[in-house]
SEVO-482734 format. One record per atom (N, C-alpha, C): residue number from 1; atom name; x, y, z. Coordinates in nm, 4 decimals, padded with zeros to 6 digits, m for minus. Example, Ala and Ser with C-alpha at 12.3 -4.5 7.8 and 13.67 -1.06 7.14 Angstrom:
<pts>
   nr  atom      east     north        up
    1     N   01.3190  m00.5690   00.7800
    1    CA   01.2300  m00.4500   00.7800
    1     C   01.3200  m00.3300   00.7800
    2     N   01.2850  m00.2250   00.7080
    2    CA   01.3670  m00.1060   00.7140
    2     C   01.2900   00.0030   00.7870
</pts>
This chain:
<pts>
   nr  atom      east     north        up
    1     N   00.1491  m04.4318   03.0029
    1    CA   00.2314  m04.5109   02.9116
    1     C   00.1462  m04.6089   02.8323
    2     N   00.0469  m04.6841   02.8670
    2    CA  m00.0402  m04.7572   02.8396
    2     C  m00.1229  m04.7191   02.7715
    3     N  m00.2236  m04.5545   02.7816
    3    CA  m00.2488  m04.4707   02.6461
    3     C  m00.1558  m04.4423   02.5524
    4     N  m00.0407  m04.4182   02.5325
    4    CA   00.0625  m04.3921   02.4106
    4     C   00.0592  m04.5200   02.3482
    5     N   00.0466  m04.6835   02.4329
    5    CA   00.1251  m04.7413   02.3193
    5     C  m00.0367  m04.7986   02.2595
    6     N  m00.1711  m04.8081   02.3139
    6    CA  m00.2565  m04.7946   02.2849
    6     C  m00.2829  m04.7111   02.1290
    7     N  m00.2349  m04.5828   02.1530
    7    CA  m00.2843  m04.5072   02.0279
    7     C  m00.1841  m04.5344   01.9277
    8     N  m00.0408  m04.5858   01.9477
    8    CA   00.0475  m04.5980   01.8659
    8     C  m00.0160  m04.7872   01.8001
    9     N  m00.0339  m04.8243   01.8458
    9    CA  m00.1244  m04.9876   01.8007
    9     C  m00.2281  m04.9525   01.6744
   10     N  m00.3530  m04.8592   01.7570
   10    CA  m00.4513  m04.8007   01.6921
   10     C  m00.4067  m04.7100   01.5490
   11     N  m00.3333  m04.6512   01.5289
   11    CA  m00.2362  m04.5608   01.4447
   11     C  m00.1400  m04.6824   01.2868
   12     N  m00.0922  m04.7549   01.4056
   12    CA  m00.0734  m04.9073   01.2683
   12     C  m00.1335  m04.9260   01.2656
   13     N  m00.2511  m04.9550   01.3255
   13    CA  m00.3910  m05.0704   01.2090
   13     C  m00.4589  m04.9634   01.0991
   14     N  m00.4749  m04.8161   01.1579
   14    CA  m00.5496  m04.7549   01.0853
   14     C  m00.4421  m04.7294   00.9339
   15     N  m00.2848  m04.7239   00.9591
   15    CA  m00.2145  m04.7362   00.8447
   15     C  m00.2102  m04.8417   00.7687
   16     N  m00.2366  m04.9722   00.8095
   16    CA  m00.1997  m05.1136   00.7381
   16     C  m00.3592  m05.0941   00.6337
   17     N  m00.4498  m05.0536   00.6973
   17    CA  m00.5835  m05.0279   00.6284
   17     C  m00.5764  m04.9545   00.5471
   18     N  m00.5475  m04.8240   00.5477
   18    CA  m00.4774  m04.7464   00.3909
   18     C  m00.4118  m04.7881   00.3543
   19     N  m00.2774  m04.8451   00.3348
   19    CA  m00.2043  m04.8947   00.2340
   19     C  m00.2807  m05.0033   00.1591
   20     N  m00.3604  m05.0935   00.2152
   20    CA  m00.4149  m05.2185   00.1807
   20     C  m00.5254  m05.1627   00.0828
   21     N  m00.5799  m05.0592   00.1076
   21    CA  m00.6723  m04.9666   00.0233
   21     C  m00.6523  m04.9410  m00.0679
   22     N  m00.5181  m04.8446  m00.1100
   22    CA  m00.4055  m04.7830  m00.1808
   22     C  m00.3256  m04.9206  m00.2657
   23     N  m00.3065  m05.0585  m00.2034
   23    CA  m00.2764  m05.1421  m00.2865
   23     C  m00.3795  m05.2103  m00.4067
   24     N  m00.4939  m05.2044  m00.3652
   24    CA  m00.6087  m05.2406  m00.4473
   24     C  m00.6377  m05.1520  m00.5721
   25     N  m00.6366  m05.0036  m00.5425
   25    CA  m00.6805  m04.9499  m00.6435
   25     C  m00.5367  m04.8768  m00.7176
   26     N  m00.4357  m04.9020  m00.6683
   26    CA  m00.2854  m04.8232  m00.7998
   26     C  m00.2561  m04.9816  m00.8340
   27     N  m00.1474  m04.9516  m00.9781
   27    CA  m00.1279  m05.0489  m01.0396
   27     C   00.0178  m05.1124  m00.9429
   28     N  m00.0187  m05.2810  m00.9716
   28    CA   00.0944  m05.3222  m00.8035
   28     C   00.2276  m05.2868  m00.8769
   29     N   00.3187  m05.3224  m01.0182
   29    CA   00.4082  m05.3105  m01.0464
   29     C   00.4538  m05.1614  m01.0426
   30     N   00.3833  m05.0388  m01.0718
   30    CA   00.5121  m04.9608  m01.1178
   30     C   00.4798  m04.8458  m00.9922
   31     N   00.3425  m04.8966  m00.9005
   31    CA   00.3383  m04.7321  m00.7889
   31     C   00.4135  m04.8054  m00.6355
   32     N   00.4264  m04.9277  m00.6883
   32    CA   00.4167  m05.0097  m00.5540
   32     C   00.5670  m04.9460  m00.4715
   33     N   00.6980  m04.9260  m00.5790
   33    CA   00.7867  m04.8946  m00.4738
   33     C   00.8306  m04.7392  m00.4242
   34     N   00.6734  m04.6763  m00.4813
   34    CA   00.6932  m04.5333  m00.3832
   34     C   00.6039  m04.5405  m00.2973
   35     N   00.4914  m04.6448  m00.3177
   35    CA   00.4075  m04.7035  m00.1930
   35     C   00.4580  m04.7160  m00.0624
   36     N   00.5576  m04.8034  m00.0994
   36    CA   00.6588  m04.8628   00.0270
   36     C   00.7310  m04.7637   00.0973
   37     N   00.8111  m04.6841   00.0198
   37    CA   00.8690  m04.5841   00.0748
   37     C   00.7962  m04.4929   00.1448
   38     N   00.6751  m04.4318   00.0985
   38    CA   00.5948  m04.3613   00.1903
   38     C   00.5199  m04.4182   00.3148
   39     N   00.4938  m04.5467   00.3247
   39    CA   00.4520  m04.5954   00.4248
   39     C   00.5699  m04.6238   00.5303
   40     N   00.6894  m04.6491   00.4423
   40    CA   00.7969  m04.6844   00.5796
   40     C   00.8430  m04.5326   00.6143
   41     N   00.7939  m04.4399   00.5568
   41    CA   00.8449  m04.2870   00.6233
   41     C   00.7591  m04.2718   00.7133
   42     N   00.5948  m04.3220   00.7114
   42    CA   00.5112  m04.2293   00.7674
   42     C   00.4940  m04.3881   00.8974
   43     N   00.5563  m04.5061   00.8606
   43    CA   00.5545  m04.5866   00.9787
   43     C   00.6493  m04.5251   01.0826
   44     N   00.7923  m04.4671   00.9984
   44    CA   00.9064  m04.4295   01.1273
   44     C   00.8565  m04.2939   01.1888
   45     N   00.8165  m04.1934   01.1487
   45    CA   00.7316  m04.1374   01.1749
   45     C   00.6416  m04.1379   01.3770
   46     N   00.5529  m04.2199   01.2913
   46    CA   00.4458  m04.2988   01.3785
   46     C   00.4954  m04.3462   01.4663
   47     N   00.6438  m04.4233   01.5231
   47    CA   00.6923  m04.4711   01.5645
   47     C   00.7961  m04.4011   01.6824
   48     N   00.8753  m04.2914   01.6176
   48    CA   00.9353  m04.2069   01.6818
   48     C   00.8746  m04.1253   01.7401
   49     N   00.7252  m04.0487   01.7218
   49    CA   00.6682  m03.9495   01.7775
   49     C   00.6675  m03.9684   01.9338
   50     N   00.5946  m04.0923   01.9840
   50    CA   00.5836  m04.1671   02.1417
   50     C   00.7230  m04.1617   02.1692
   51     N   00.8332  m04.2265   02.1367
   51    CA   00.9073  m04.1987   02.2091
   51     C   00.9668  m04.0933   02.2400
   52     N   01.0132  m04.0341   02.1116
   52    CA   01.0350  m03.8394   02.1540
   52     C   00.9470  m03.8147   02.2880
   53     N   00.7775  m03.7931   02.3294
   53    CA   00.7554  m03.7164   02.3921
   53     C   00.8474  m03.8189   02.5227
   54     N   00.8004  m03.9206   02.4945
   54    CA   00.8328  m04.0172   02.6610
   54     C   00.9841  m03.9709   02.7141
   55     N   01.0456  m03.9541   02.6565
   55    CA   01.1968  m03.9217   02.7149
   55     C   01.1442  m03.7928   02.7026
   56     N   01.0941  m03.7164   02.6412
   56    CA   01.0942  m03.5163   02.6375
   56     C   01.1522  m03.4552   02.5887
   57     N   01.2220  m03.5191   02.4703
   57    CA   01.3031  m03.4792   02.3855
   57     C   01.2497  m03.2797   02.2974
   58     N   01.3680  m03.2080   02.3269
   58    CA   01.3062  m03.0902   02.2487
   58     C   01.2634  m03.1663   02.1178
   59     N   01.1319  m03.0935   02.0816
   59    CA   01.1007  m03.0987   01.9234
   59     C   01.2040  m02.9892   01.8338
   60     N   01.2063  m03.0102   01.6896
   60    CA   01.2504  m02.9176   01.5995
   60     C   01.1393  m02.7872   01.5917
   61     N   01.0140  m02.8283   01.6087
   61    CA   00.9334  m02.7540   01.5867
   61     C   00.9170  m02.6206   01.6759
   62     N   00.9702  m02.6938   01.8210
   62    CA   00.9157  m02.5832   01.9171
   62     C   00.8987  m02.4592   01.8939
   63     N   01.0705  m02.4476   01.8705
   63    CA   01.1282  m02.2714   01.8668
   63     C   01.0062  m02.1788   01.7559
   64     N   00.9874  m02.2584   01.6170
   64    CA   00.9027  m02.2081   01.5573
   64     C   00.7735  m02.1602   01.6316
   65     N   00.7130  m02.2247   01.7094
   65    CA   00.6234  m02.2083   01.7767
   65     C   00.6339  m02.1128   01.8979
   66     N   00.7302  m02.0896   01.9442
   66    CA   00.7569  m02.0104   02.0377
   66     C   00.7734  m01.8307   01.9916
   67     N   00.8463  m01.8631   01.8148
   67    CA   00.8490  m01.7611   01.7843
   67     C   00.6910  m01.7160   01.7290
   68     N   00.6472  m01.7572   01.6732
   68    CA   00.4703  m01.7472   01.6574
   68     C   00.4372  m01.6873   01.7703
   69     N   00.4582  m01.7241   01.8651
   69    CA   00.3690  m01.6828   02.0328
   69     C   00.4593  m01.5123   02.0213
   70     N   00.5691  m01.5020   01.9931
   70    CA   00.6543  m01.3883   02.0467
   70     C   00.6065  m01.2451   02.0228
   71     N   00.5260  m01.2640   01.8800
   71    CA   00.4382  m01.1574   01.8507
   71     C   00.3133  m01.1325   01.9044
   72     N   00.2626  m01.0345   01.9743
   72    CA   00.1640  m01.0053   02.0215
   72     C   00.0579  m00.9661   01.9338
   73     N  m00.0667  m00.9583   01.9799
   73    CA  m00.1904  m00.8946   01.9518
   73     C  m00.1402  m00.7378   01.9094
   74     N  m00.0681  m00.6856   02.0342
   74    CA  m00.0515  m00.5235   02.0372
   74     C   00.0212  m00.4771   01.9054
   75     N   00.1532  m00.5680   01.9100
   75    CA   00.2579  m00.5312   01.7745
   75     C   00.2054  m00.5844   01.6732
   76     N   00.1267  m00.6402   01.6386
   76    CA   00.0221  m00.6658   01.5024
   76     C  m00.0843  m00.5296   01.5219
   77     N  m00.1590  m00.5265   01.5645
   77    CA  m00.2354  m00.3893   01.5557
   77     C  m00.1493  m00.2775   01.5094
   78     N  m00.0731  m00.2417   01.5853
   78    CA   00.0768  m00.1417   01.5708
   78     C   00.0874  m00.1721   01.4480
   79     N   00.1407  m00.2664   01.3498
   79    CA   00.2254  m00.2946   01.2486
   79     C   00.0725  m00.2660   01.1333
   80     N  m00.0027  m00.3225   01.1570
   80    CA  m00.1010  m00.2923   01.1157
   80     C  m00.1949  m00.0997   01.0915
   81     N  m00.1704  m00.0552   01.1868
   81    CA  m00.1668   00.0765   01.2062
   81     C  m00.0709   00.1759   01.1408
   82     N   00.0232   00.1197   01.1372
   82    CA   00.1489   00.1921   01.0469
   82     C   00.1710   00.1664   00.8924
   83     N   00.1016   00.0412   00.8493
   83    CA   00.0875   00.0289   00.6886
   83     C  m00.0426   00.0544   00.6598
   84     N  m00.1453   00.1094   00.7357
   84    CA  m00.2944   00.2191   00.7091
   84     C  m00.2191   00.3148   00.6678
   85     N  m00.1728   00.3663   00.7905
   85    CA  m00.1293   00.5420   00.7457
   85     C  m00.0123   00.5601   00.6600
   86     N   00.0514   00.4326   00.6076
   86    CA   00.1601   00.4567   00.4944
   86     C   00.0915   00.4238   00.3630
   87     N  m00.0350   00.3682   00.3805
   87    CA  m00.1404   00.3393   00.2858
   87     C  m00.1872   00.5120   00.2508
   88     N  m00.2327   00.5483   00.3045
   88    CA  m00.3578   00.6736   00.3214
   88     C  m00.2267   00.7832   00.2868
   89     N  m00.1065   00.7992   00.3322
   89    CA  m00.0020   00.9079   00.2629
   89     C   00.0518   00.8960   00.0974
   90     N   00.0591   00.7578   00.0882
   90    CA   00.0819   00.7120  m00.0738
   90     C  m00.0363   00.7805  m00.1695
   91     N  m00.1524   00.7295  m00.1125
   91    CA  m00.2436   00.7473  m00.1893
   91     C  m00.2924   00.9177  m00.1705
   92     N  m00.2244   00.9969  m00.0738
   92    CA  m00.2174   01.1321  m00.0315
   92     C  m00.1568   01.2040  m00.1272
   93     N  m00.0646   01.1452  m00.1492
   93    CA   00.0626   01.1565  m00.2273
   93     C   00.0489   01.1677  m00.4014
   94     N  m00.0146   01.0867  m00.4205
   94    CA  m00.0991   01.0367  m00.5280
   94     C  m00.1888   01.1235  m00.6098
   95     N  m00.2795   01.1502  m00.4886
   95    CA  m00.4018   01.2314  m00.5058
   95     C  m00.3616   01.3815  m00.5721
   96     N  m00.2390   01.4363  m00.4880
   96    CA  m00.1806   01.5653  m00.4821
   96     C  m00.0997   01.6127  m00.6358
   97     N  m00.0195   01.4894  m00.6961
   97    CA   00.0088   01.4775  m00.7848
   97     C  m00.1160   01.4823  m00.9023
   98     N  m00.1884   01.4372  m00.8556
   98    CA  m00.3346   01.4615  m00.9852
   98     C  m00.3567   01.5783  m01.0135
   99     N  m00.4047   01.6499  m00.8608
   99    CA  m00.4459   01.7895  m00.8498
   99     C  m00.3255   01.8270  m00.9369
  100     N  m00.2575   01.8701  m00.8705
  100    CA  m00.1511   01.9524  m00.9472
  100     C  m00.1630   01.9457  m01.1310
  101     N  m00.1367   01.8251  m01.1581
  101    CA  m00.1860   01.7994  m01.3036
  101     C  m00.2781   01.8893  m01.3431
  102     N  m00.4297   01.8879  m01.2744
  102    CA  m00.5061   01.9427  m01.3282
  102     C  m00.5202   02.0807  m01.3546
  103     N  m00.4365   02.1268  m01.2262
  103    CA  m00.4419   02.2513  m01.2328
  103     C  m00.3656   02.2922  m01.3183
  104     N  m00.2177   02.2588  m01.3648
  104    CA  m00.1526   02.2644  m01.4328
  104     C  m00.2544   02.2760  m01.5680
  105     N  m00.3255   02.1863  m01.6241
  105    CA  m00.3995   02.1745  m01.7627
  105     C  m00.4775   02.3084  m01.7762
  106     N  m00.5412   02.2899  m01.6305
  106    CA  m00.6959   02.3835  m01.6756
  106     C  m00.5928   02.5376  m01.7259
  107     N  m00.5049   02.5294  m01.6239
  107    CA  m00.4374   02.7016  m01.6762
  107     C  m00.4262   02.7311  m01.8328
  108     N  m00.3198   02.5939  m01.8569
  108    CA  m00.2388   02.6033  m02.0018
  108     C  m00.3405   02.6119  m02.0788
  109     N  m00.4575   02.5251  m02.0636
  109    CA  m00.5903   02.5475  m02.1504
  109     C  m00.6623   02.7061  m02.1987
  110     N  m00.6034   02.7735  m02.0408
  110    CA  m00.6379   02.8866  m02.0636
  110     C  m00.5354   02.9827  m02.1402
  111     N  m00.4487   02.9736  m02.1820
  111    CA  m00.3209   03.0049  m02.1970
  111     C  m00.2092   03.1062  m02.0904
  112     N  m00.2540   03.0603  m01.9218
  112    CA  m00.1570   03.0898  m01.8226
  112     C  m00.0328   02.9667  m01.8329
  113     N   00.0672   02.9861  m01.7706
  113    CA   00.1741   02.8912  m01.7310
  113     C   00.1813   02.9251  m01.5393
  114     N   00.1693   02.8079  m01.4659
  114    CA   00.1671   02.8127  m01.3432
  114     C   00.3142   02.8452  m01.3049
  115     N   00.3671   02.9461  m01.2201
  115    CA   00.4561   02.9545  m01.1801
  115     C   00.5334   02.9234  m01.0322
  116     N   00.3920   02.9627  m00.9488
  116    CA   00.4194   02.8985  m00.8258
  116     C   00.2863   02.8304  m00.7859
  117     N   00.3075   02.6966  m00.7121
  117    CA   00.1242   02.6681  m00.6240
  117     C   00.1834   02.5760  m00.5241
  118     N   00.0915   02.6953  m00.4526
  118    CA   00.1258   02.6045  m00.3073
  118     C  m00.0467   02.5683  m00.2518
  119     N  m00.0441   02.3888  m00.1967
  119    CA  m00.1598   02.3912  m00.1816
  119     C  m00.1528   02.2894  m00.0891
  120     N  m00.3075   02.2873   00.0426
  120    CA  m00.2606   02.2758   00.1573
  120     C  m00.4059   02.1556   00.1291
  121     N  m00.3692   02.0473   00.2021
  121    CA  m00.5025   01.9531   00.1731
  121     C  m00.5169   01.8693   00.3171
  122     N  m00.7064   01.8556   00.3360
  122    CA  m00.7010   01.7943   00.4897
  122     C  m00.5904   01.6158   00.4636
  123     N  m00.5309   01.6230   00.5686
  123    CA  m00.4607   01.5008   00.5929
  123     C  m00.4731   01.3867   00.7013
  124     N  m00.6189   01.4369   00.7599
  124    CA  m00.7088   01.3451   00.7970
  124     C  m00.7634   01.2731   00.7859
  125     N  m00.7191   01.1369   00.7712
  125    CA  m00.7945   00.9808   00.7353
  125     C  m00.9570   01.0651   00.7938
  126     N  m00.9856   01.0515   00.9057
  126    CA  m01.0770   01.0334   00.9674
  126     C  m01.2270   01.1912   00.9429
  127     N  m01.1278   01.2187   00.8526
  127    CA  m01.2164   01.3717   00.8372
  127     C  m01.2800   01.3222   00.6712
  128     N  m01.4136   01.3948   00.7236
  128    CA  m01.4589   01.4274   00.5900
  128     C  m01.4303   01.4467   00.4338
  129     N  m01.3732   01.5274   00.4488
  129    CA  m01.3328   01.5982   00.3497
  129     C  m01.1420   01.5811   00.2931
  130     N  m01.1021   01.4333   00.3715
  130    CA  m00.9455   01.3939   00.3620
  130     C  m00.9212   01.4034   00.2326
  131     N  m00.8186   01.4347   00.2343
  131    CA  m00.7738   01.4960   00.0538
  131     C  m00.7907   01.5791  m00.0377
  132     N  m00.9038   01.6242   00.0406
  132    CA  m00.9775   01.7051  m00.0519
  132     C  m00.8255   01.9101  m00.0542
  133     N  m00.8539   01.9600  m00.1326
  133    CA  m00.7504   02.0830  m00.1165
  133     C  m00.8907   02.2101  m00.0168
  134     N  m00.7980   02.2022   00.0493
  134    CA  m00.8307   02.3399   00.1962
  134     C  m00.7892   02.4552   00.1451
  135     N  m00.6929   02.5180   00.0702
  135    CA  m00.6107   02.6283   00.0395
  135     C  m00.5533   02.5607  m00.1053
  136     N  m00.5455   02.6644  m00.1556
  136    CA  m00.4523   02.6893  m00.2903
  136     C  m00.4602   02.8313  m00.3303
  137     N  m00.3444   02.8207  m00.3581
  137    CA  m00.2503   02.9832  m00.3531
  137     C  m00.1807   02.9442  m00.5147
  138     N  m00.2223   03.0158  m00.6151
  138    CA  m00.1392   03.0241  m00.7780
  138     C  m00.0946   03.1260  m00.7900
  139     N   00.0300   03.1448  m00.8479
  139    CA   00.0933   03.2532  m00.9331
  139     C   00.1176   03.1972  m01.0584
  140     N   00.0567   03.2611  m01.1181
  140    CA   00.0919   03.2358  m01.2636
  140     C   00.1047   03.3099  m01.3592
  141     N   00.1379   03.3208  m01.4751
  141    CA   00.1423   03.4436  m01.6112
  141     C   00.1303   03.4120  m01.7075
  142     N   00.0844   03.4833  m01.8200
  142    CA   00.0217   03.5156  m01.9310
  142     C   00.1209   03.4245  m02.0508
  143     N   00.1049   03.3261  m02.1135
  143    CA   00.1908   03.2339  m02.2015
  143     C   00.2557   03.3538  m02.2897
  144     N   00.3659   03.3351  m02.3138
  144    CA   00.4006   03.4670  m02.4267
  144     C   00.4850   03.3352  m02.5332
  145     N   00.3867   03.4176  m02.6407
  145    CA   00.4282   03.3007  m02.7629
  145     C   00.5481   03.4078  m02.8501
  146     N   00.6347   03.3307  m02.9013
  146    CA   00.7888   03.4065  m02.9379
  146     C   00.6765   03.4096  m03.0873
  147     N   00.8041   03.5120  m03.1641
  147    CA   00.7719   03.5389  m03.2636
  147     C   00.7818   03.4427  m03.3274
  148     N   00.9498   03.4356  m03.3196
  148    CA   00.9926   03.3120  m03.4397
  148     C   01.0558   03.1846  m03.3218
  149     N   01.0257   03.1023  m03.3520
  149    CA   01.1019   02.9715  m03.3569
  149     C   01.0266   02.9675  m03.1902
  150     N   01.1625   02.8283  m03.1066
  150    CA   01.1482   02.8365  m02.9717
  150     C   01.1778   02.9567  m02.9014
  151     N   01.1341   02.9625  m02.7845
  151    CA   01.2056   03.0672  m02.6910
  151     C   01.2478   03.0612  m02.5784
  152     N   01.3550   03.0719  m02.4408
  152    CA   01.3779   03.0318  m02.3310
  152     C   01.2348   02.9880  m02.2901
  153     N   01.2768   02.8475  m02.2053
  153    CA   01.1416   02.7893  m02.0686
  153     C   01.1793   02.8456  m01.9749
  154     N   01.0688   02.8985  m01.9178
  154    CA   01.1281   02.9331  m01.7790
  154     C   01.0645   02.8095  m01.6581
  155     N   01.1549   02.8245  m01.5307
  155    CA   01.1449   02.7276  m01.4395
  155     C   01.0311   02.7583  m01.4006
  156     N   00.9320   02.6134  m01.3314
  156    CA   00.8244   02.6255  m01.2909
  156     C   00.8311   02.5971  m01.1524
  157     N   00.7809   02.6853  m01.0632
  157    CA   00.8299   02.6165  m00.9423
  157     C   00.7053   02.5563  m00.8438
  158     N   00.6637   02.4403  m00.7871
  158    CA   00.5769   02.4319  m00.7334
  158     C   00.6088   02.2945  m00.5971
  159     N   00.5567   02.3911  m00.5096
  159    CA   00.5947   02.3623  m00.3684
  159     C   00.4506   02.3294  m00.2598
  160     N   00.4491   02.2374  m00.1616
  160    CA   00.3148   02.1843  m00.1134
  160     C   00.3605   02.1962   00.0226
  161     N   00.2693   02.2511   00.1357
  161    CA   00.2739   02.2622   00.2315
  161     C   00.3904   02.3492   00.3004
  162     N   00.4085   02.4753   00.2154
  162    CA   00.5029   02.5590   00.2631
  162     C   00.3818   02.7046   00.3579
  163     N   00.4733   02.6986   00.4597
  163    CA   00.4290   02.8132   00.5740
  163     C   00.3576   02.9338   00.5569
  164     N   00.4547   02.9883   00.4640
  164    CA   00.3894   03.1377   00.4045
  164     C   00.4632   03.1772   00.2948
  165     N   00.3617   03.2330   00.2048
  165    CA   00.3469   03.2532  m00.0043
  165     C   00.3406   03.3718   00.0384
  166     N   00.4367   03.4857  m00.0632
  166    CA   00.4604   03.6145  m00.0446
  166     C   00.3531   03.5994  m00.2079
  167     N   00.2676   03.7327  m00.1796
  167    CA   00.2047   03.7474  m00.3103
  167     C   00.3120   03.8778  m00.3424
  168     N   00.3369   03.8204  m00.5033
  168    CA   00.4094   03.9841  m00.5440
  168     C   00.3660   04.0765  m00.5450
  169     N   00.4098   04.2095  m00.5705
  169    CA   00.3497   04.2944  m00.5943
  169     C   00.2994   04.3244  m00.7388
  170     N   00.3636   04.2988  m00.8015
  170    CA   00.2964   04.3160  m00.9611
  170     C   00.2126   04.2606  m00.9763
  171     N   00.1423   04.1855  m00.9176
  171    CA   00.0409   04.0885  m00.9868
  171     C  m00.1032   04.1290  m00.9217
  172     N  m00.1717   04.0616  m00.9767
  172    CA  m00.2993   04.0871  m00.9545
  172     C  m00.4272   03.9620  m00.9683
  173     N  m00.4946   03.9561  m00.8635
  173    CA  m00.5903   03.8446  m00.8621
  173     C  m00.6817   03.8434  m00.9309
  174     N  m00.7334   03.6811  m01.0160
  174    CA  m00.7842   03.6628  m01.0885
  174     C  m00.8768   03.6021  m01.0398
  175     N  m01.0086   03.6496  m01.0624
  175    CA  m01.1597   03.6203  m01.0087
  175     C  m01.2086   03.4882  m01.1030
  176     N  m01.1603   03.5227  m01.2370
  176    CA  m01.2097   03.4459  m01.3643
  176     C  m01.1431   03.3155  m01.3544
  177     N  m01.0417   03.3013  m01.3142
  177    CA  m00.9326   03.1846  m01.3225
  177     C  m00.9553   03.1114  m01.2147
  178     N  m00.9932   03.2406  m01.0859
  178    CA  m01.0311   03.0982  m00.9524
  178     C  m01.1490   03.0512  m00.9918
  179     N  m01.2306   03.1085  m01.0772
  179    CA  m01.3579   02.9962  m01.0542
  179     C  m01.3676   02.8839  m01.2138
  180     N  m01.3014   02.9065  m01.2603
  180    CA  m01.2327   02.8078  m01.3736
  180     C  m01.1712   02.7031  m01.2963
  181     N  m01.0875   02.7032  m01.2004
  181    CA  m01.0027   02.6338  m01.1232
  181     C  m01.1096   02.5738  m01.0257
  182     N  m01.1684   02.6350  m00.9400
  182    CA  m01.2584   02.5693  m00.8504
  182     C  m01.3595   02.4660  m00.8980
  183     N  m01.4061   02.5168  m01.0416
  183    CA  m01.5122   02.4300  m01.0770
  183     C  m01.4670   02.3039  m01.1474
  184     N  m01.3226   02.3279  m01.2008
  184    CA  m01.2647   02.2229  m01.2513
  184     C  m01.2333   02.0827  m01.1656
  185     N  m01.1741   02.1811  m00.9931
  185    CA  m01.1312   02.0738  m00.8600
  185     C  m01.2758   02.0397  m00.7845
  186     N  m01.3751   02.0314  m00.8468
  186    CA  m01.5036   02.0436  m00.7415
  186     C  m01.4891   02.1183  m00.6124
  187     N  m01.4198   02.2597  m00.5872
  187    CA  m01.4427   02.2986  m00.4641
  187     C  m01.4579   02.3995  m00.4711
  188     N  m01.4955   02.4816  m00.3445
  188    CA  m01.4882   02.5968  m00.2586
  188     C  m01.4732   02.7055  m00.3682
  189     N  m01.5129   02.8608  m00.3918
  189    CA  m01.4260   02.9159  m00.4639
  189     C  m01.3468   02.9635  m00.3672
  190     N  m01.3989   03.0175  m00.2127
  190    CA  m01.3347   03.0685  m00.1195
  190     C  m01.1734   02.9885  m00.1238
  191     N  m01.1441   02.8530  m00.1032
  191    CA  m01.0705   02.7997  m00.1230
  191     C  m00.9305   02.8186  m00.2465
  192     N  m00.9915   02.8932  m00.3002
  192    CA  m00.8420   02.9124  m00.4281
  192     C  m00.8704   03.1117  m00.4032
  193     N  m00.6945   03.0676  m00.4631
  193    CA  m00.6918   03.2500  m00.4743
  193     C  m00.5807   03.1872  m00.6008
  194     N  m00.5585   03.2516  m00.7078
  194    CA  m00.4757   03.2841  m00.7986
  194     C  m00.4728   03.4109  m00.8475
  195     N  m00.3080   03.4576  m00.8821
  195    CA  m00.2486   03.5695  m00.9272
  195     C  m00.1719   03.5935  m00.9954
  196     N  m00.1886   03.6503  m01.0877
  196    CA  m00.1873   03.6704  m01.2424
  196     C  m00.0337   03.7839  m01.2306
  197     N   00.0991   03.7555  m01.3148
  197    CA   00.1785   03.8586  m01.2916
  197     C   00.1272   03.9001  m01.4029
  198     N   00.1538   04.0876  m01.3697
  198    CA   00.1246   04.1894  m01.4537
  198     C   00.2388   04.1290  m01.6008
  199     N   00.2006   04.1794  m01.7347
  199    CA   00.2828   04.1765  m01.8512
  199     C   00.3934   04.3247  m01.8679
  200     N   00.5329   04.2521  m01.8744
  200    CA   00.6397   04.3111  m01.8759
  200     C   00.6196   04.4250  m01.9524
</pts>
């Protein structure tokens, strides 16, 4: 009891010394009566703290503090672990959408229209080669320009990470186009197969 009212003594002198500080250098008429007010907040303050603990009064603060403690090390790692790998699928996600683009271009450049692509990419943060495309499977055909005017679009269909791609039978694989395509995606030629439908 005799340390509390000790430091609460020590605590006013060290305040009467700042204000007395604070009175010297602001102007006395026009700072002086928010002077006052802040010193009689941070005197009641100063004043109430000792007795709160001495009786043991709950603080307002506790619960906050208790809830701080409630989270662990583990469920931060965890929570942490789960916005990596929702990080690394976005940007998966992302990546896949490019490819596709490109492949999409390099064809039309050539004058194919992609009809189906299915393409399979490592989804291993921890691998080498993450993102990179493992498989790609194209069907595509020959642009047919109308005589006159517009002419029906036909639907393009393109699907990622499906099981198993029936190659048609009409069509036929293009040696020239996978390595147009490969050299365009920096990869593999082994890695792409595209197939060309035969013309109606």
């Amino acid at each position: 009891m005799l340390a509390m009212l000790s430091d609460v003594v020590r605590n006013i002198v060290v305040l009467i010394i700042l204000v007395t500080i604070l009175e010297l250098m602001l102007p006395k008429n026009r700072f002086r009566p928010f002077l006052n007010m802040v010193v009689g907040l941070v005197l009641m303050l100063m004043l109430l703290a000792p007795i709160r603990s001495a009786i043991q009064m709950p603080g307002a603060l506790d619960p906050v503090w208790e809830m701080r403690l409630a989270i662990t090390e583990e469920e931060v790692e965890a929570r942490q672990a789960m916005l990596e790998q929702l990080n690394w699928d976005l940007a998966l996600d992302q990546y896949q959408d490019m490819v596709q683009g490109k492949i999409l271009a390099v064809l039309e450049d050539e004058g194919y229209v992609v009809l189906e692509l299915d393409m399979e990419v490592e989804e291993d943060a921890g691998h080498v080669e993450f993102g990179y495309p493992q498989k790609l499977e194209i069907l595509a055909q020959e642009k047919k320009v109308p005589d006159e005017g517009f002419g029906r679009v036909e639907e393009i269909k393109i699907e990622l990470g499906r099981d198993t791609w029936e190659v048609p039978r009409d069509s036929q694989r293009s040696q020239w186009l996978e390595r147009i395509v490969a050299t365009a995606l920096e990869i593999e030629l082994e890695k792409v197969s595209v197939y060309v439908l035969n013309a109606d």
